[in-house]
C-alpha positions in Angstrom: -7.7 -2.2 -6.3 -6.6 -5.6 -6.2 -7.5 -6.1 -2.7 -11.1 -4.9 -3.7 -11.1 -7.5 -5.8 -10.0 -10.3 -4.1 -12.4 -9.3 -1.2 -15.3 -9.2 -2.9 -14.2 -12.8 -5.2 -14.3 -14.3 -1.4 -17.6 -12.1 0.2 -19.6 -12.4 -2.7 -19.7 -15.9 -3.0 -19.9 -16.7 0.4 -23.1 -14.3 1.0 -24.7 -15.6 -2.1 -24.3 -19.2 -0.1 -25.3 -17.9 2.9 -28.8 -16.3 1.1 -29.4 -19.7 -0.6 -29.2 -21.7 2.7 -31.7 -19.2 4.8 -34.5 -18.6 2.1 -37.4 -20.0 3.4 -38.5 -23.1 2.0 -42.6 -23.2 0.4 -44.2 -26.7 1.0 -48.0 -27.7 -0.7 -49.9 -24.0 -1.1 -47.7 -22.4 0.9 -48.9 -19.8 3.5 -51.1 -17.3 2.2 -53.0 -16.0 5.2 -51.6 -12.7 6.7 -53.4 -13.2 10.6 -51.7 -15.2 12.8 -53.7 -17.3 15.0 -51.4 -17.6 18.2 -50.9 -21.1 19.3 -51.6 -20.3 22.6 -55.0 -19.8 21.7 -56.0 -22.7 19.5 -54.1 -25.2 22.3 -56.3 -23.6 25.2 -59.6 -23.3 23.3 -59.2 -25.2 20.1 -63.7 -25.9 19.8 -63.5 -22.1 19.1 -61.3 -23.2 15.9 -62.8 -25.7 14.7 -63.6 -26.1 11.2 -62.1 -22.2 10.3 -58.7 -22.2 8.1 -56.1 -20.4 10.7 -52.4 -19.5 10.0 -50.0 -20.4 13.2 -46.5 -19.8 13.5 -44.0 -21.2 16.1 -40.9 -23.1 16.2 -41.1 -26.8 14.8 -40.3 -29.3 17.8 -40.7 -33.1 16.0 -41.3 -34.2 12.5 -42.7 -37.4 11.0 -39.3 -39.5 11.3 -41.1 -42.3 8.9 -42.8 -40.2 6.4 -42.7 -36.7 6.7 -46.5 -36.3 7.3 -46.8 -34.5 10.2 -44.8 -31.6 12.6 -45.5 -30.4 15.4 -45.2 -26.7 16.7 -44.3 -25.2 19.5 -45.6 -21.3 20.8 -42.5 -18.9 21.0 -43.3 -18.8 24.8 -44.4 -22.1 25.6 -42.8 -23.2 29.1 -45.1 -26.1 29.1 -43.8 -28.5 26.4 -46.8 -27.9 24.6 -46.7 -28.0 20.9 -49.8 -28.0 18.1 -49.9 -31.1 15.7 -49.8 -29.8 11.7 -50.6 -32.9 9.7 -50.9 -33.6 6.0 -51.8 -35.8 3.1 -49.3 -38.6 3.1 -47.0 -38.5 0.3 -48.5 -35.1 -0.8 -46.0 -33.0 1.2 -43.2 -34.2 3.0 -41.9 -32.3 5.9 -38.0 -33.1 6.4 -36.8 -34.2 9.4 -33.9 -31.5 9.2 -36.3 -28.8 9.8 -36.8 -29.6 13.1 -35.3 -26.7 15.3 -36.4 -24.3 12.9 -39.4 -21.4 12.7 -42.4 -22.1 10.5 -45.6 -21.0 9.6 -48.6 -23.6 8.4 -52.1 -22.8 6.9 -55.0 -25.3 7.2 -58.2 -26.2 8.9 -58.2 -26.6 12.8 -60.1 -30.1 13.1 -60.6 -32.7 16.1 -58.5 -35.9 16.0 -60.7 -38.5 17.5 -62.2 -41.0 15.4 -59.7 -40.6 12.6 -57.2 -43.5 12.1 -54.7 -41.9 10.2 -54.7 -38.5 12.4 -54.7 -40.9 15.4 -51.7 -42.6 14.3 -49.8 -39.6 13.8 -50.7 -38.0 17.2 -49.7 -41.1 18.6 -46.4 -41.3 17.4 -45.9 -37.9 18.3 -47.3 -38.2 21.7 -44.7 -41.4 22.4 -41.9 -39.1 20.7 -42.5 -36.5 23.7 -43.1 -38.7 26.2 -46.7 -38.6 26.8 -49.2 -41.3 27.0 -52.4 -39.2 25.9 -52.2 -38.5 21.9 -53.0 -35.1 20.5 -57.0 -34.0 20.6 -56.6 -31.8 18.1 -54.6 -30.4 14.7 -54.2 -28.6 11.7 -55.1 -30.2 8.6 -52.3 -28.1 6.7 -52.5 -27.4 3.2 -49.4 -25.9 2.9 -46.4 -24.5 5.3 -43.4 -22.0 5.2 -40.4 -23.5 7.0 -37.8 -20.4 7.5 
């Protein structure tokens, strides 16, 4: 009986940890979309997007380092390097730089960069960050993201 006891003083706490640590962590609205929009398509044909609210999902490969504004995702399968840009409202949601590495899903409206200052900087800084010259054409302007 005693042996019960002490193994569930040292399980119980440690799987309580362990739950805390791997919820999945809501940023702006959230996600409430149930279709997923594979990356794959919105990279490859992205005018068919534009202007429609789409959910992606895919494993985050950069964040903002100066502000938490952006991420970028990358498809589950992509061999490519490829990754879609999921930008924000500075200072409205901040994406930490520790969830880099991890899965998420974002929610937002697929619009073209160009002409944009802000969006440009972003994709720029992202673009340098993978070693590209060209910035991103074309994002997400997220409302809210899930980062598992």
């Amino acid at each position: 009986m005693i042996r019960r006891f002490i193994a569930l003083a040292v399980i119980v706490p440690a799987a309580v940890a362990y739950a805390a640590a791997a919820a999945p962590e809501s940023f702006g609205t959230g996600v409430s979309l149930k279709e997923t929009t594979p990356i794959e398509r919105l990279i490859t044909r992205p005018s068919e997007f534009e202007g429609k609210t789409v959910r992606v999902e895919g494993t985050i490969s950069a964040v903002c380092t100066e502000m938490g504004c952006w991420m970028a995702l990358a498809p589950d399968a992509a061999k490519d390097g490829s990754t879609l840009m999921i930008k924000v409202d500075d200072g409205v949601i901040t994406f930490p730089v520790s969830a880099k590495g991890k899965r998420a899903a974002a929610q937002g409206v697929v619009q073209r960069v160009a002409g944009d200052h802000e969006s440009h900087s972003a994709a720029a800084e992202h673009a340098k960050a993978q070693g590209k010259d060209a910035p991103v054409a074309w994002q997400i302007k997220a409302t809210g993201a899930v980062v598992y």
